[in-house]
N, C-alpha and C positions, 0 to 999 in steps of 0.2 A: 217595720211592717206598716203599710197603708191600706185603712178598710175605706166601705163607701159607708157615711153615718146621716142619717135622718133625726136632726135634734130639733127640737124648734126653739131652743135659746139661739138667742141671736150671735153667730160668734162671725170675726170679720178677719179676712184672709193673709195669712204670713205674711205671703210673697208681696201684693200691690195692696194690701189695706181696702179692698173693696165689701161689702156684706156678704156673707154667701147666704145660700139656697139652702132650699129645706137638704138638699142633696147636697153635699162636699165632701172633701176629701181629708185625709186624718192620719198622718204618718206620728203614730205613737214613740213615745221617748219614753226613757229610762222609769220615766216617774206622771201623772198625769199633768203636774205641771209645765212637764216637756214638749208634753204635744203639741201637734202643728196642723191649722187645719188649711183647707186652701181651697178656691173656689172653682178651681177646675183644671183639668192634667195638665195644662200649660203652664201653670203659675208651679204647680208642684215639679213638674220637668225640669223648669228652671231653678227653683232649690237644689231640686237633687243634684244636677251640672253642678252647682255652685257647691255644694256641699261634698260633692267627689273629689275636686280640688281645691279645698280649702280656702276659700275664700268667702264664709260665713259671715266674717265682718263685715261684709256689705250690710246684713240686719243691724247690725251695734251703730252704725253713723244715724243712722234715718228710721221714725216708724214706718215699717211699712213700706218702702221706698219705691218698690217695683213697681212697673206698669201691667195692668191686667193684659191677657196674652192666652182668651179660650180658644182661638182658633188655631190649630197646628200647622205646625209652619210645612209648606207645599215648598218642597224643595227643587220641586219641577219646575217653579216660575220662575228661577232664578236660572235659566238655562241659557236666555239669551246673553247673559256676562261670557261665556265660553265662543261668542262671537268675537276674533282680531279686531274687526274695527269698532265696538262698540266697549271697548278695554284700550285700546288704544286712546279714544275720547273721556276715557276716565280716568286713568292712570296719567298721576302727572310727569312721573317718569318711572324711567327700565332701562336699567343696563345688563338684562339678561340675566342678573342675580338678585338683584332687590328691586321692589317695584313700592312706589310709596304713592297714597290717592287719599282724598280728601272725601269725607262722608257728612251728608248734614242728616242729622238725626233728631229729628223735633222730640224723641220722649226724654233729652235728656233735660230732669227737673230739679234735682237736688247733690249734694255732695257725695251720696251714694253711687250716684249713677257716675260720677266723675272717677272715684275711686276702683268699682269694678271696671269698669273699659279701660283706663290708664293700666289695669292688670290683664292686660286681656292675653299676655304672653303664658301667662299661670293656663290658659286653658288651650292655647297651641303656640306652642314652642315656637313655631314659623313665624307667629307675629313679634317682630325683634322691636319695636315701639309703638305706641298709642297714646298721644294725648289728645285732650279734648280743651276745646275754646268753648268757654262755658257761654260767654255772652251771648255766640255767634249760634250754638247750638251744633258745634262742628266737632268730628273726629278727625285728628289725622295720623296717618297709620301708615305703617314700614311692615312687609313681609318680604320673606326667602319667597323666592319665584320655585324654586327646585323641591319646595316643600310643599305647597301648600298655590291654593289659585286663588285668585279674586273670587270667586264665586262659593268658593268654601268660605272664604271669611265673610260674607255677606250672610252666606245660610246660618254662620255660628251666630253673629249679630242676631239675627233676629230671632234663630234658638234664646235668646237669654233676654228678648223684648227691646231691644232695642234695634228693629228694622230698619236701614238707610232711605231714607228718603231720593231715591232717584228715578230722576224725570230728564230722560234722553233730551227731550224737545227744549230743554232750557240750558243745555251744557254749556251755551255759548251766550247766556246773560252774563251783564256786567256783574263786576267781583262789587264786592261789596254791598250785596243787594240787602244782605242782614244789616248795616248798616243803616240804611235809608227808611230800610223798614220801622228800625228804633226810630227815627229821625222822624216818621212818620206819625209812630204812635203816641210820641211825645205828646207832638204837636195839634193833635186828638185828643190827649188828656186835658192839653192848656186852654185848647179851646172851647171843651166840653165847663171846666170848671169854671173861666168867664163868661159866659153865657147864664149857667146857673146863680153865679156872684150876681151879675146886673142885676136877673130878673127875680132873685130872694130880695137883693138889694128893692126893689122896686114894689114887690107886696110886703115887705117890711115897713115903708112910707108911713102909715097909720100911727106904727108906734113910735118914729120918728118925731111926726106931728102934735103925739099926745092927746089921739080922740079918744073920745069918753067910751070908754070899754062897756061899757053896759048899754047905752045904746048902737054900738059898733061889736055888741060881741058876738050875731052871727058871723061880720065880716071877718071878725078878727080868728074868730075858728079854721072856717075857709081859709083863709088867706096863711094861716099857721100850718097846715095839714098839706096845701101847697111846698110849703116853706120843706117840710119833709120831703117830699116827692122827688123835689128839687135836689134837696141834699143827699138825697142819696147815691145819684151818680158822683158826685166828686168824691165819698167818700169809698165808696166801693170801687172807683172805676182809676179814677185821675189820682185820686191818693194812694195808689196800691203798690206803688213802689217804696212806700217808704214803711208802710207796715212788712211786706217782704223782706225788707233790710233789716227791720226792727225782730223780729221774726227769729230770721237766719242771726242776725247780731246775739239773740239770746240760745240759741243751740250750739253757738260756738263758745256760749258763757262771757259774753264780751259784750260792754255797755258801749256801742255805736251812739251818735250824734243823734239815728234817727227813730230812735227808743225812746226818748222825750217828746221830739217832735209828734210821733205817732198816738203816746198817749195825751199828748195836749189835744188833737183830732179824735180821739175817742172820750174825752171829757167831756169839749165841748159839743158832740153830737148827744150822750148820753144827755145830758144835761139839758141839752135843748129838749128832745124829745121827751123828755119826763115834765119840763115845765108845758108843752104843751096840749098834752095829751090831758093830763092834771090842771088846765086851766089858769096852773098860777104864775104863769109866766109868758112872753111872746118867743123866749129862747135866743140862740148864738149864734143859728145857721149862717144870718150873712157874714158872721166874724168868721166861721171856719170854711166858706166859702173864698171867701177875700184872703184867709191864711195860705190854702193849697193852690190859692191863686197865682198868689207872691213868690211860692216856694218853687211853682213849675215854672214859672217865668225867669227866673237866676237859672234852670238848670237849662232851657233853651236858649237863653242867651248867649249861654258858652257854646252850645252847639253851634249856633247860626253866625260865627263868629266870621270865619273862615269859610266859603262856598270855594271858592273858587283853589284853594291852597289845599293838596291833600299831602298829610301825614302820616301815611299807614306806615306802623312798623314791618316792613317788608322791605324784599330785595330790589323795590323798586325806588329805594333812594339812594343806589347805589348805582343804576343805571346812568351812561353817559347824558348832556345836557340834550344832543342832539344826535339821531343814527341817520348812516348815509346813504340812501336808496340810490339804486342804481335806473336809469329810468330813458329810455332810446340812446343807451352808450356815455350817459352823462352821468354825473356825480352830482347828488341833490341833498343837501343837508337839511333835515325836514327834522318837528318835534315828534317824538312817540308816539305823541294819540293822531298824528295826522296818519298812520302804519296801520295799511289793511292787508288782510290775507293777497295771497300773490303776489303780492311785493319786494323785490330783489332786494337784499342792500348789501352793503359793507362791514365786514367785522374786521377790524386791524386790529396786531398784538395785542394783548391783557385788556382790551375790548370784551366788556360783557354781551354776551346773544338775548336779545331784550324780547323773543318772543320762540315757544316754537316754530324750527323752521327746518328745513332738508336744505343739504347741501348741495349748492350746485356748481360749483367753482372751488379750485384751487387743495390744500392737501391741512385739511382738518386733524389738530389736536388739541382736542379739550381737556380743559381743567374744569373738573365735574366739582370743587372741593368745597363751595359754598352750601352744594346741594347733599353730598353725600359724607364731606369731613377727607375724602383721600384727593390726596393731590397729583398722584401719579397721572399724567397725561393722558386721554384717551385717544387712537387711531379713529379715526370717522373716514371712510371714504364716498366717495361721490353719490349721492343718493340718499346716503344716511338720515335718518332723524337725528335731530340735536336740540336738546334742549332747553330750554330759558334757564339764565344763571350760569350754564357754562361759560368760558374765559377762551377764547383761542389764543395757541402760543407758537405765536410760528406769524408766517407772511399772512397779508390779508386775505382771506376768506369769501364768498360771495353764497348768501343765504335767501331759500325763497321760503317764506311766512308762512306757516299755518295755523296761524290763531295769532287773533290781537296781544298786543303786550296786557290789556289788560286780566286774559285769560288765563296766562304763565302760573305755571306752578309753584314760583317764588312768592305770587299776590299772598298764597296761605300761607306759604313755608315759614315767610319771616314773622308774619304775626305769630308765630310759636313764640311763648315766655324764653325757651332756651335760648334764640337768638339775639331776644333783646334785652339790655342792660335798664329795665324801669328805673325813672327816676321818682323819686317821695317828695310828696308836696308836703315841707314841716309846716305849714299853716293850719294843711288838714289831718297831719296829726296832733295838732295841739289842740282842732277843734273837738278831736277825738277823745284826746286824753281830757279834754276837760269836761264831756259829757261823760265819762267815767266816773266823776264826780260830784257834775252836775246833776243828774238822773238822780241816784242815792241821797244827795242831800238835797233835792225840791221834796221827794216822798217823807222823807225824814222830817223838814219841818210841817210840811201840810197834814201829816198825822199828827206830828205833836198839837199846831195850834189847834187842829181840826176836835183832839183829846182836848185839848184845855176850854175853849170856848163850848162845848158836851158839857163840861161837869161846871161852868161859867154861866153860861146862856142859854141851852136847851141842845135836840137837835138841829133842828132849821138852820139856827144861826153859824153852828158846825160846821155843817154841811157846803154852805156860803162860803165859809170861810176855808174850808179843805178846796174846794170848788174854785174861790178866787187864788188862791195860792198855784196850784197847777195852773190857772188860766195865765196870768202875769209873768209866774217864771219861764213859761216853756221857751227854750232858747232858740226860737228858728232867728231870729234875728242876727246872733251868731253864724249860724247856717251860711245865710244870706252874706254877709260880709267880703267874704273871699271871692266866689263865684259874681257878684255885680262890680266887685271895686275893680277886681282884674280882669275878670271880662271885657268890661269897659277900656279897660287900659291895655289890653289887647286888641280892640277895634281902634283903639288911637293908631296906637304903634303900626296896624297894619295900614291906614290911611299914610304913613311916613314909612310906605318900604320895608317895614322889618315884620316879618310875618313870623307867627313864634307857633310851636309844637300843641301845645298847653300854657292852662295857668303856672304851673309847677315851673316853668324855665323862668318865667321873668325873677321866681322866691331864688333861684340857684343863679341869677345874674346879678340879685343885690348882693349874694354873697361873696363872690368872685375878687381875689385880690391879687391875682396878676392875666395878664393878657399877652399870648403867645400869638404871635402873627407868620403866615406862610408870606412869600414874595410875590411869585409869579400870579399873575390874576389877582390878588388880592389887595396886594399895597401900586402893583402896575396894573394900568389897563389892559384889560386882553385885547391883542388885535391891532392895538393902537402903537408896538414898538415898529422903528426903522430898521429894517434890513439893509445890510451890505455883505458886500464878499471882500475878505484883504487877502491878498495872496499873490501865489504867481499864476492865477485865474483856472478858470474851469473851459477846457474847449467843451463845444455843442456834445460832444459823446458823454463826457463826464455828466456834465448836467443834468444829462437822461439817466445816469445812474447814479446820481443823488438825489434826485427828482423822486426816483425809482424807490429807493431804501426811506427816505425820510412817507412815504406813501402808506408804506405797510404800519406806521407808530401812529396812535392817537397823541401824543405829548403836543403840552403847547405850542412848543418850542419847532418840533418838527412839522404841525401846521404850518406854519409862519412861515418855514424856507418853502414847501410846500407851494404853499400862496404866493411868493416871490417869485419861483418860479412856472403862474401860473400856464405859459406859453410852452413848456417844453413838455415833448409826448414822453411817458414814463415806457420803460422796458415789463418785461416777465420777468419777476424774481427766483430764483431756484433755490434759496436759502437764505432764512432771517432769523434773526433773535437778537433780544432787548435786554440790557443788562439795568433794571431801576438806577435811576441818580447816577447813573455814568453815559453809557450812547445805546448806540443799533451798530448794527452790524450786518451788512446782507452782500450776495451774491448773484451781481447784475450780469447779465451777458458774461460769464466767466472772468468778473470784476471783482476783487472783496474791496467791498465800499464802508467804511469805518468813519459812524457821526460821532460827533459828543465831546465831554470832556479834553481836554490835552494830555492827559494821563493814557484815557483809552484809546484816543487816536493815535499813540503813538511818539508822544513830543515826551522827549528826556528832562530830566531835572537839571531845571538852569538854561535850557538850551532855546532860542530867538530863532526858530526853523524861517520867521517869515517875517520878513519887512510890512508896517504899516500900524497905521494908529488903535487904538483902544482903549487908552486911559483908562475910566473905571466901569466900562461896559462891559456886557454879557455874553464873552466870547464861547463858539460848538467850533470846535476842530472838523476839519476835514481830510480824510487821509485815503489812498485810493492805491492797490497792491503794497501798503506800505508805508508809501512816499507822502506824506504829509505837503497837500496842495492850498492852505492856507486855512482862513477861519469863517465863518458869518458872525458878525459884528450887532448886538442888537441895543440899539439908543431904545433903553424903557421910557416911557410915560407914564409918571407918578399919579396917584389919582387925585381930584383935585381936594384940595382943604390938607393934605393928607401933614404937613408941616404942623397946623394949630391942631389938628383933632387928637397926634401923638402927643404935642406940647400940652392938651389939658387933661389927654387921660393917665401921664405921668403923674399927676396928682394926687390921683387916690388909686393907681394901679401898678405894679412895677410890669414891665415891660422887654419884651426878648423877641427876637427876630429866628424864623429857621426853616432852611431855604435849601432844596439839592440844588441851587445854580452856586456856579464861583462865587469870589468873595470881589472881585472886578470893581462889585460898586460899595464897597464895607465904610470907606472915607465919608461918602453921603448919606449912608442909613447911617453912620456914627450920628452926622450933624443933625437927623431926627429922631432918633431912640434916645441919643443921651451917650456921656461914653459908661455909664454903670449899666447900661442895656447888655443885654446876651447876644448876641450875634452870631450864630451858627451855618454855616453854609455849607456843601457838598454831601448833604444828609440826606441818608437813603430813608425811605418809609418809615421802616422799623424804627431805625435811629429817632425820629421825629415822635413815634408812639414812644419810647423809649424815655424818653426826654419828658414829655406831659406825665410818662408815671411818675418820675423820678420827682417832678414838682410838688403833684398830689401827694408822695409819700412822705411830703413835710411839713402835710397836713395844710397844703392852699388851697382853694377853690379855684381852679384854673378855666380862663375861658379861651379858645381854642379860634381862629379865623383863618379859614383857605379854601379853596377855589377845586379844586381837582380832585380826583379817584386817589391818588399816592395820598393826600389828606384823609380818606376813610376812615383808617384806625386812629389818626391823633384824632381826629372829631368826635369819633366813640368816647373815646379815651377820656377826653376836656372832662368836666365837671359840664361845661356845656359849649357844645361845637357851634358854629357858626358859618352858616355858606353864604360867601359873597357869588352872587350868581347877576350877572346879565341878562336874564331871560329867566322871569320866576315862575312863567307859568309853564316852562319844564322840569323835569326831575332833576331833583339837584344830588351832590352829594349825603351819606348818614348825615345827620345834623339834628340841631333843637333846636333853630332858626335857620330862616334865609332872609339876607339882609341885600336888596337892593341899590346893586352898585352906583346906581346914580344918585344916591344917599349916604353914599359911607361919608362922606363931611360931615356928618350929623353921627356917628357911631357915639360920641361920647356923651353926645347929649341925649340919645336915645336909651343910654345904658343908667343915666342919671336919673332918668324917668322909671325905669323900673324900680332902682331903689328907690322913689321918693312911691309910687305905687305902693310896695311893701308897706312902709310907713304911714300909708293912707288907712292900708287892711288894718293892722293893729291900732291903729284909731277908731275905727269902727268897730273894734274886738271889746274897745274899752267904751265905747258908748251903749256897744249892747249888754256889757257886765254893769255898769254904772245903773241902768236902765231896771234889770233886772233886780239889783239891794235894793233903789229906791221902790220898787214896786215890792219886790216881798216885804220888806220894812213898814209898807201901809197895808197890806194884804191880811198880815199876820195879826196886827189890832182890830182888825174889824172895820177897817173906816174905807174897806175897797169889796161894794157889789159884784159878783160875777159879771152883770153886767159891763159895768166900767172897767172890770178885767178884760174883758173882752171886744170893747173897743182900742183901749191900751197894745193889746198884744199885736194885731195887725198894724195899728201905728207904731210901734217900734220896730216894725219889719222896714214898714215903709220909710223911716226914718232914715236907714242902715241903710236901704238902697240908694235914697235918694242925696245921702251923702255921699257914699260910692262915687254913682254918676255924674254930681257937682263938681266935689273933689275933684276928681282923677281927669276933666277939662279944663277946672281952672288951674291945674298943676302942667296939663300939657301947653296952654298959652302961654304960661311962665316958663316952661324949661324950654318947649319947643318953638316955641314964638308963635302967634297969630297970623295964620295962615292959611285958614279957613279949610279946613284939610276936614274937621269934624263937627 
């Protein structure tokens, strides 16, 4: 039962923790401890919902968790969603049964709030998933079309306070605008906190100087009461990510890194402000100023590392390097972000559709399976919508755009947790685990000494001493370690070509103890082999229908004859399909035209169908109603260094080659892998993910190098993938780097560099533990002022950095040579 109650003790609302009114509301329980008061039908609404289907535990994670919600939700404003085209622009895809769309929802604030929406199936059936991307502020969400509309789910949303933020007029900003936004506010905090640093730093001067306080102690009033003014932005403003951490670290019962760190920042604020207000001191502002200086400056640096390289865990690292506009009858290989709406191009075989687009050419079947998990091929005919993330399987396709690739409903799809395989940075679980420790035992001795010099020395002297003890040990200097040494060592690396994910890849590239290499594009140049034809030749017809069939494959390989023969007009295909790691197969002019392997094209075991050279190159069959009309012949070009770079990373890696081309050239990878190398050849995708687990599961850290889409899964796969790419400032393959093929000479030496990096960090791990005995050790006797703790604790930060960023240059002049590159 719920009456209306008039109390005037102050009581504050179930649902969103707000005060209520002389006037609220009061659904009575069992017992009067049960009761529930609430500040108005809306918050009570949303209990009840929540409490009809069970899902009460929402109160047990968080006090209070909910957001207030007095005005009733008008279910008539939500009317224009039941508009086609204004669902069409939301919806990131529909296949007439599920329709899945992306919501940003600014009240989502805590664990509660993640917990109820990721259940939001508990309160209609229809919604078949809901997760939420907490950083981003984003829900993404799966309904039955046949159950339930878009416009129902938007009204249950905001029935339960959590209304979608949607604003038609911005559907078509760039994706990752939450993104920038962090990027922004950072950047606000950093810059807020040095400014206040200088200019404490600057009416600090006085006590610097050591004027006489008594006749300087109006100025030094003033100039202390400033000093506050000052610090109070950085500590409320620019610090408040790590009290949030610290925060959340304790309601999850978990001592975080940044639990220490936070209360060393409320030490020495408390502390300051008491010594000045009290006269007996000028205080620490500019120490904790110069503290959260140092600490946002490590975590911007990682940000700003990389502008120009994006790593979104999305589907768009899976996208081809280059898509092929069609453009007054011509063929124009252009990068992604050059692709604007209206724009024709090309999808050929297991070719990803890199943007919404309608079909305008040719006979559409998609493999929807990225997006929706089934791989049953979808029929699309002429007109159709098709969506970004589907796969055509079949002949080439011809697609006109509507919406940038950066628009695609894969940009959110893939940053879902379920798609991606996170990797853990053990550095910064060790920094973890050690403030687990660290935290418990600074409080531990600074009460104890803080007890001993009490019943010793007074309390004053106590108090100093509890006071210096927190000031000295707080461990940001640790903090700092990881984030400047590898930051920094990742601004190297990307001056030298290898642009890396995160910090976290270079700590799983020290560990790595074999090295798995793909062929084609990787250890050969793309582009750069020689073409021939051996056989008993191609008349002008044929040509057109190999021209024809090699047209509809993206594969290297079928570029290349493609390109050879760029002078002859191709036909209309009326049947194709691609068999991985063996050929194509199409039907040109009432031709079956059969590329590929000598198995598929038809050439018997043991049998010489065709006079002419190939020693240990990379022969594609050609065979045409049957009759096997000869080969393309391809002379690779190795890439250069590629002899010494194997020869030194045999050293400390063991090494295996694996490759779906023949085995042609096996004699000469023998003469560079070694003969204890693996050497695998005629291996289909699978086989190649197959093979990387098989590694992993004898317990190696496996790192992974290849060029192409059939590499996806082993690069997953790797411990950590690597894309050797020609052009970085396309999308490359999945990967945890891309590594700059006019640099792979340098692979071994840049892989040497990250493990001696690693080695830098735990140098720096031990200088800031070194750092920290020797200062509790004088802290604890009394012979360390808060003060001189307090200049101490910022120069060990700076210490830790400034070794970082020495280090980890004069390690790159030594491993990488002098070359002015940073």
């Amino acid at each position: 039962m719920s009456v209306l109650l008039q109390v005037p003790v102050k009581t504050n609302c179930y649902h969103c923790g707000l005060a209520c009114e002389t006037n609220h509301i009061k659904i009575e329980g069992t017992t009067p401890a049960d009761d529930k008061y609430f500040c108005c039908e809306g918050c009570k609404s949303v209990y009840e919902i929540l409490n009809a289907n069970d899902l009460c535990a929402y109160y047990t994670l968080e006090n209070a968790p909910g957001t207030t919600y007095k005005k009733p939700v008008a279910a008539h404003k939500f009317d224009y969603l039941n508009n086609e085209a204004v669902k069409r622009a939301l919806v990131n895809f529909s296949d007439g049964k599920q329709s899945k769309v992306v919501f940003s929802i600014p009240q989502i604030h805590c664990s509660s709030c993640i917990w109820l929406l990721e259940n939001l199936y508990k309160l209609n059936p229809a919604i078949t998933h809901s997760t939420v991307n907490f950083p981003r502020k984003e829900l993404y969400l799966s309904f039955n079309e046949a159950e339930t509309t878009l416009r129902e789910v938007v009204i249950l949303l905001a029935s339960i306070g959590y209304e979608p933020d949607i604003r038609l007029g911005n559907l078509d900003s760039p994706a990752g605008q939450p993104g920038r936004q962090a990027a922004r506010q950072l950047a606000f905090k950093l810059g807020l906190a040095g400014f206040c640093f200088g200019n404490i730093m600057l009416l600090s001067f006085p006590e610097y100087l050591g004027l006489n306080k008594q006749t300087e102690s109006s100025f030094s009033q003033f100039f202390g009461i400033l000093n506050i003014v000052l610090s109070l932005p950085v500590v409320l403003y620019s610090s408040s990510y790590y009290f949030s951490s610290a925060v959340s670290g304790l309601r999850q019962r978990t001592l975080n890194i940044d639990i220490p760190i936070a209360l060393g920042i409320v030490v020495l604020f408390a502390r300051s402000v008491y010594e000045i207000v009290t006269h007996t001191g000028a205080g620490y502002l500019d120490s904790l100023a110069g503290l959260v200086f140092f600490l946002l400056t490590g975590r911007w640096f990682q940000q700003k590392t990389y502008d120009s390289i994006s790593f979104e865990r999305d589907y768009k690292s899976y996208f081809p390097v280059s898509a092929t506009r069609i453009q007054n009858s011509q063929e124009q290989s252009v990068s992604l972000n050059e692709l604007e709406p209206d724009d024709v191009i090309m999808v050929r075989n297991e070719e990803l559709i890199p943007a919404d687009a309608v079909l305008v050419k040719g006979e559409a079947r998609i493999d929807y399976s990225f997006v929706t998990g089934e791989s049953e091929p979808v029929h699309k005919p002429a007109g159709s919508l098709i969506y970004a993330g589907g796969r055509q399987i079949g002949p080439a396709i011809e697609l006109r755009l509507v919406k940038k690739v950066q628009q695609s409903y894969l940009t959110q799809l893939w940053n879902n947790d379920a798609f991606t395989g996170a990797r853990h940075s053990n550095l910064t679980l060790l920094v973890n685990q050690t403030s687990r420790i660290f935290t418990p035992f600074i409080l531990t001795v600074a009460l104890v000494a803080g007890g001993y010099w009490y019943v010793a020395s007074g309390v004053a002297f106590a108090v100093n001493v509890f006071t210096a003890v927190l000031i000295i040990a707080c461990p940001c200097a640790l903090a700092l370690a990881s984030p400047f040494t590898l930051g920094n060592a990742m601004r190297i690396l990307g001056r030298y070509g290898f642009y890396l994910k995160n910090t976290a890849v270079i700590e799983q590239i020290a560990q790595v103890k074999q090295i798995v290499f793909d062929k084609t594009g990787t250890i050969t140049q793309a582009g750069q082999s020689h073409v021939t034809f051996s056989g008993n030749g191609l008349t002008p017809a044929e040509e057109q229908y190999v021209k024809s069939a090699v047209g509809q494959s993206g594969h290297p390989i079928s570029r290349q004859i493609s390109h050879a023969l760029a002078q002859v007009l191709p036909l209309p295909v009326s049947s194709y399909a691609e068999t991985p790691g063996q050929g194509i197969e199409a039907v040109v002019n009432g031709q079956t035209v059969r590329i590929g392997s000598a198995q598929f094209a038809g050439v018997l075991p043991g049998e010489q169908p065709v006079e002419g050279e190939g020693g240990g190159n990379t022969k594609t069959f050609v065979s045409i109603n049957g009759r096997i009309k000869g080969y393309y012949l391809f002379k690779n070009t190795w890439r250069r260094g590629l002899p010494d770079v194997l020869r030194h990373l045999s050293e400390n890696y063991r090494l295996s080659l694996i490759s779906g081309d023949n085995d042609g050239e096996r004699q000469t990878l023998h003469g560079f892998f070694g003969r204890a190398a693996d050497l695998l050849f005629n291996q289909t995708p699978q086989n190649k993910l197959n093979y990387i687990g098989k590694l992993r599961s004898t317990g190696q850290a496996v790192l992974m190098l290849g060029d192409g889409l059939n590499d996806a899964g082993a690069l997953k796969q790797a411990d950590v993938g690597i894309a050797v790419s020609e052009n970085i400032n396309n999308f490359s393959p999945a990967c945890d780097a891309i590594l700059q093929a006019s640099e792979f000479e340098r692979l071994h030496l840049l892989l040497q560099y990250c493990r001696t990096s690693v080695k830098l960090v735990r140098m720096a791990f031990l200088i800031s533990l070194c750092y920290n005995l020797a200062g509790l050790s004088i802290a604890v006797q009394g012979w360390l002022s808060p003060l001189v703790a307090a200049i101490f604790m910022p120069l060990s930060s700076v210490t830790v950095v400034l070794f970082g960023f020495i280090a980890t240059n004069i390690a790159a002049r030594k491993v990488l040579g002098k070359t002015g590159r940073f």
